[in-house]
C-alpha positions as CSV (number, residue, x, y, z in Angstrom):
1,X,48.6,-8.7,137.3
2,X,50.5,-5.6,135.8
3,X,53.2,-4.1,138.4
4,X,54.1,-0.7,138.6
5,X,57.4,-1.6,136.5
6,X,55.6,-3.2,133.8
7,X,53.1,-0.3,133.7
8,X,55.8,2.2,133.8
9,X,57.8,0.2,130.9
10,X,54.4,0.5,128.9
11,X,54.1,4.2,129.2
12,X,57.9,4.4,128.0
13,X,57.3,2.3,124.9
14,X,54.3,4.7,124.5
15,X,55.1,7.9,124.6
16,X,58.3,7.0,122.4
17,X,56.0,5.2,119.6
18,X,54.0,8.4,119.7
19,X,57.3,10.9,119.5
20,X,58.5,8.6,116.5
21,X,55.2,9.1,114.9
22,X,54.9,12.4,115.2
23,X,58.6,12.8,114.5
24,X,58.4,10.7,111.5
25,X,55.2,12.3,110.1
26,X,56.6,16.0,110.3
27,X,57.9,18.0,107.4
28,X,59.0,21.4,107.1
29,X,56.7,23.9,105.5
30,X,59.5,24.2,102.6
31,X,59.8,20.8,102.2
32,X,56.0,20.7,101.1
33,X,55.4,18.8,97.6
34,X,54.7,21.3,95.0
35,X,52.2,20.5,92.3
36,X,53.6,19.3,89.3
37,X,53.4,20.5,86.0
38,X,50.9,18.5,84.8
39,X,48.5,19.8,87.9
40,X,49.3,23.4,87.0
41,X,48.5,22.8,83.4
42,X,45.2,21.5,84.4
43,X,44.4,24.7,86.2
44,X,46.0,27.1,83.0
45,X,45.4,24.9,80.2
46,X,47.0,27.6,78.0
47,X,50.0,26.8,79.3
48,X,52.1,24.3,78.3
49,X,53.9,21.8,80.4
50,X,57.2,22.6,79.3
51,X,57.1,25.6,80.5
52,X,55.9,25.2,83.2
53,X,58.2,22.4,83.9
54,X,61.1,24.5,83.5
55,X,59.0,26.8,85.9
56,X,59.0,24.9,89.2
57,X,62.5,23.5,88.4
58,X,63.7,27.3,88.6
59,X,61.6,27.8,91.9
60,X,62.7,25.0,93.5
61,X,66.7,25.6,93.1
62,X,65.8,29.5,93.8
63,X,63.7,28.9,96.9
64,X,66.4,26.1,98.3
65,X,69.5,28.2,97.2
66,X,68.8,32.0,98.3
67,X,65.3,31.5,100.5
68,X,61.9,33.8,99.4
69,X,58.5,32.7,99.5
70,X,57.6,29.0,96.8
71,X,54.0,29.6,97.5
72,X,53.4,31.8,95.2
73,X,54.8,31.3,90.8
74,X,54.3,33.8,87.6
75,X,54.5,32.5,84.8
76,X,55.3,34.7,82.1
77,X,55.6,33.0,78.3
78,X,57.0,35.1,75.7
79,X,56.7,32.7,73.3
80,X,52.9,33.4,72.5
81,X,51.5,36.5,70.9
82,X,50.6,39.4,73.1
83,X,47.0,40.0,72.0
84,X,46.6,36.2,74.3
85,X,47.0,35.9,77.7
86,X,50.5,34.9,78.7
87,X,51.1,35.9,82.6
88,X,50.2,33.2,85.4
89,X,49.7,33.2,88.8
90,X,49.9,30.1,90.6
91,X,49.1,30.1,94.2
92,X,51.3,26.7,94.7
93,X,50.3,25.8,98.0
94,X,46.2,26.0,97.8
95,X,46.8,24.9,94.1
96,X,45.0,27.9,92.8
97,X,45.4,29.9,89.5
98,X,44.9,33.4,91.2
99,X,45.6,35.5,87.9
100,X,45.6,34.9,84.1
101,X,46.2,37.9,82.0
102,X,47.7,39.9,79.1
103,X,50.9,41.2,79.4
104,X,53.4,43.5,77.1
105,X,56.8,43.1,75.9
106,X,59.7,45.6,75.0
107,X,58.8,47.4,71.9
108,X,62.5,46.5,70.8
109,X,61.4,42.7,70.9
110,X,59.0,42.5,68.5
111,X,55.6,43.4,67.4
112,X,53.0,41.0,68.2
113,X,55.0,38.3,68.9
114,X,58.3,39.0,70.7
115,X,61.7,37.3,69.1
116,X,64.8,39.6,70.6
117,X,65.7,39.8,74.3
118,X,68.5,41.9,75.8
119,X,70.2,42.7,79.2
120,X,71.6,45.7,78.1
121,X,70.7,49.5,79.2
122,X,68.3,51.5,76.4
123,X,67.9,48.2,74.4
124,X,64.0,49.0,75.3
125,X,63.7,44.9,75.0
126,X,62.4,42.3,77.4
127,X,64.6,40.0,79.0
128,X,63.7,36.7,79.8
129,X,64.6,34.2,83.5
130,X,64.4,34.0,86.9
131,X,63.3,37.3,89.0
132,X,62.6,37.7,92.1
133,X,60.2,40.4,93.4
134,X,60.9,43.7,95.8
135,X,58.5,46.2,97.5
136,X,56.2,48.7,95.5
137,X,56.7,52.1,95.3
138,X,54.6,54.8,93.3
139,X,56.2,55.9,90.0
140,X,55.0,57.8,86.8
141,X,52.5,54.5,86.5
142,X,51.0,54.5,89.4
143,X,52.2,51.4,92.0
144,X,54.2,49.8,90.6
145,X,56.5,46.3,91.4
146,X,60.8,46.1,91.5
147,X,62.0,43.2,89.9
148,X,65.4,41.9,90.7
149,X,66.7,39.7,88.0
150,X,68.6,36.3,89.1
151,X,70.3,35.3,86.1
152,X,73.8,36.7,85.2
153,X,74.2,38.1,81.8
154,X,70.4,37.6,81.0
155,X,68.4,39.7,83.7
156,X,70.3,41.0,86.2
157,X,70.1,44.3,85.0
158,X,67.1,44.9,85.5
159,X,67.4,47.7,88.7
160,X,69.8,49.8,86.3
161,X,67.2,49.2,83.7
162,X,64.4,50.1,86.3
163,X,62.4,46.8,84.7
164,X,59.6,46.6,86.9
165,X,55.6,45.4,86.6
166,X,53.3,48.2,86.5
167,X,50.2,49.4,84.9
168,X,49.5,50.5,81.5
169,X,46.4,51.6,78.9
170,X,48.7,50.0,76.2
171,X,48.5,46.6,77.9
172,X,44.8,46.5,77.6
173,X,43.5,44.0,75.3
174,X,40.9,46.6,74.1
175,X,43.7,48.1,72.0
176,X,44.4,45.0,70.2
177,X,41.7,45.4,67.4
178,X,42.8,48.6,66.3
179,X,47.2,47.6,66.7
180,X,46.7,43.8,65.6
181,X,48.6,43.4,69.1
182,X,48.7,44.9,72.7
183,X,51.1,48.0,73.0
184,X,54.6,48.0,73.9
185,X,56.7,48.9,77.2
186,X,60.5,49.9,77.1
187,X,61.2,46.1,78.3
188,X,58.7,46.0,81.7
189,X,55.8,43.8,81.5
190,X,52.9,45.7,81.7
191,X,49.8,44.7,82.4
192,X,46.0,46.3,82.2
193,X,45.4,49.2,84.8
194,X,42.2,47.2,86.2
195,X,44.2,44.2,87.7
196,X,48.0,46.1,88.1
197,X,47.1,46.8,91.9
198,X,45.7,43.6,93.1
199,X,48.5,41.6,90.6
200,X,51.4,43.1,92.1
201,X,49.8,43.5,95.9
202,X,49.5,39.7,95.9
203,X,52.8,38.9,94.2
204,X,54.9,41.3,96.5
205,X,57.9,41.1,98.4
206,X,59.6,38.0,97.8
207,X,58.1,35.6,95.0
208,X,59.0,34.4,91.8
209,X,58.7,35.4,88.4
210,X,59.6,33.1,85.4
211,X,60.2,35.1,81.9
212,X,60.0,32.4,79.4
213,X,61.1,31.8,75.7
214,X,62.7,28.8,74.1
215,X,66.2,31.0,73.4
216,X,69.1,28.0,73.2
217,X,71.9,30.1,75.0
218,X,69.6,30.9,78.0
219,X,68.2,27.3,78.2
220,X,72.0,25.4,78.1
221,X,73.4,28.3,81.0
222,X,70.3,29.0,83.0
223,X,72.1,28.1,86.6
224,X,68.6,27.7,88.0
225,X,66.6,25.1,85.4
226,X,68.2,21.9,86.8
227,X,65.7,21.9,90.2
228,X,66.9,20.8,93.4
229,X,70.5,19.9,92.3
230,X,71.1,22.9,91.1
231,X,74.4,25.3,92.0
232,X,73.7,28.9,92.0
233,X,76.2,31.3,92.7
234,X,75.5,33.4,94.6
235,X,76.7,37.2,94.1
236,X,76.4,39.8,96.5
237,X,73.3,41.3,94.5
238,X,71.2,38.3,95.4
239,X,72.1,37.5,98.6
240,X,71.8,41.1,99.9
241,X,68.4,41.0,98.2
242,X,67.7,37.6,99.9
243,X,68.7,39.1,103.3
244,X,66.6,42.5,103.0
245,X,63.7,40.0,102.4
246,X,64.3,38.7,105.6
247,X,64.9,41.2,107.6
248,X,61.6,42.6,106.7
């Protein structure tokens, strides 16, 4: 026959399985398994796993170092011609490719296929790394997207540069018969006016954006392509960016 101590030492044992469980079980929402790049080049075959690797090793040290939203990746990949489509958009958590589209390069970079990238003021070139998104406003092209770049000495000019995402007739693939190639921004990365709004609405305040070609100086000092165990030092350009995000 069960006393009422044994019964109470049941309940204990009980309810502290059940707290261990649960306990045990729980994970933050940041601490989520991201999709690998193998998964993501399954849903962009285009893509390349490289790339891609080098992708979600940059969002992971970003997203543990200065915070912002790791739901949500765009890939950018300079290193293919502009009459393909080179931007994606990789909803990370559903494991989703929202976007896949055409996108333009600096008309100091290249023609068709873009080879030069710069940091500097009136170099009218792309530049390629980490970036992290801002708020919209409404400029000469309509809405268009801030883009704060991460990376010292690469990007992180790119609010004196005013290097943002926006639309653009010259992005249109529709030009490319006539040019050989899509047109050419002064270093933003256009993309065609039918998507711009939706494109930059979803990828708003906060996300990622990976500018990516295989240049050797940006690949050996990238602080943020080592993942996890990364270091990144932080400056007070991205940390007051990081905390605006917040505060929001």
């Amino acid at each position: 026959m069960l006393t009422f101590s044994k019964l109470r030492g049941i309940f204990r044992i009980t309810v502290a399985s059940t707290a261990l469980f649960a306990f045990g079980s729980w994970q933050p929402a940041s601490a989520a398994r991201l999709p690998t790049a193998e998964e993501l080049h399954r849903l962009a075959p285009a893509t390349t796993t490289e790339t891609l690797r080098l992708a979600l090793n940059a969002l992971q040290c970003a997203s543990t170092q200065l915070g912002g939203d790791n739901q949500l990746l765009t890939v950018i990949d300079y290193s293919k011609p502009s009459r393909d489509k080179r931007l994606w958009v990789f909803d990370l958590k559903q494991r989703k490719l929202l976007f896949e589209e055409w996108v333009a390069h600096g008309k100091k970079s290249g023609a068709d296929l873009a080879t030069s990238f710069s940091n500097r003021p009136e170099s009218n070139q792309s530049s390629i790394g980490l970036y992290q998104t801002g708020q919209t406003y409404s400029g000469k092209h309509g809405r268009s997207l801030r883009l704060l770049g991460l990376e010292p000495g690469f990007n992180d000019n790119s609010e004196e540069r005013a290097i943002v995402m926006h639309a653009a007739a010259y992005a249109d693939p529709k030009v490319v018969p006539g040019l050989g190639r899509l047109g050419r921004s002064l270093g933003c990365p256009a993309v065609r006016p039918q998507v711009a709004q939706k494109l930059i609405d979803t990828v708003k305040n906060g996300s990622y954006v990976f500018a990516y070609y295989p240049q050797q100086e940006w690949l050996k000092n990238s602080q943020f392509l080592a993942g996890q165990s990364c270091t990144v030092a932080k400056t007070p350009r991205n940390t007051r960016y990081a905390q605006n995000l917040a505060n929001r």
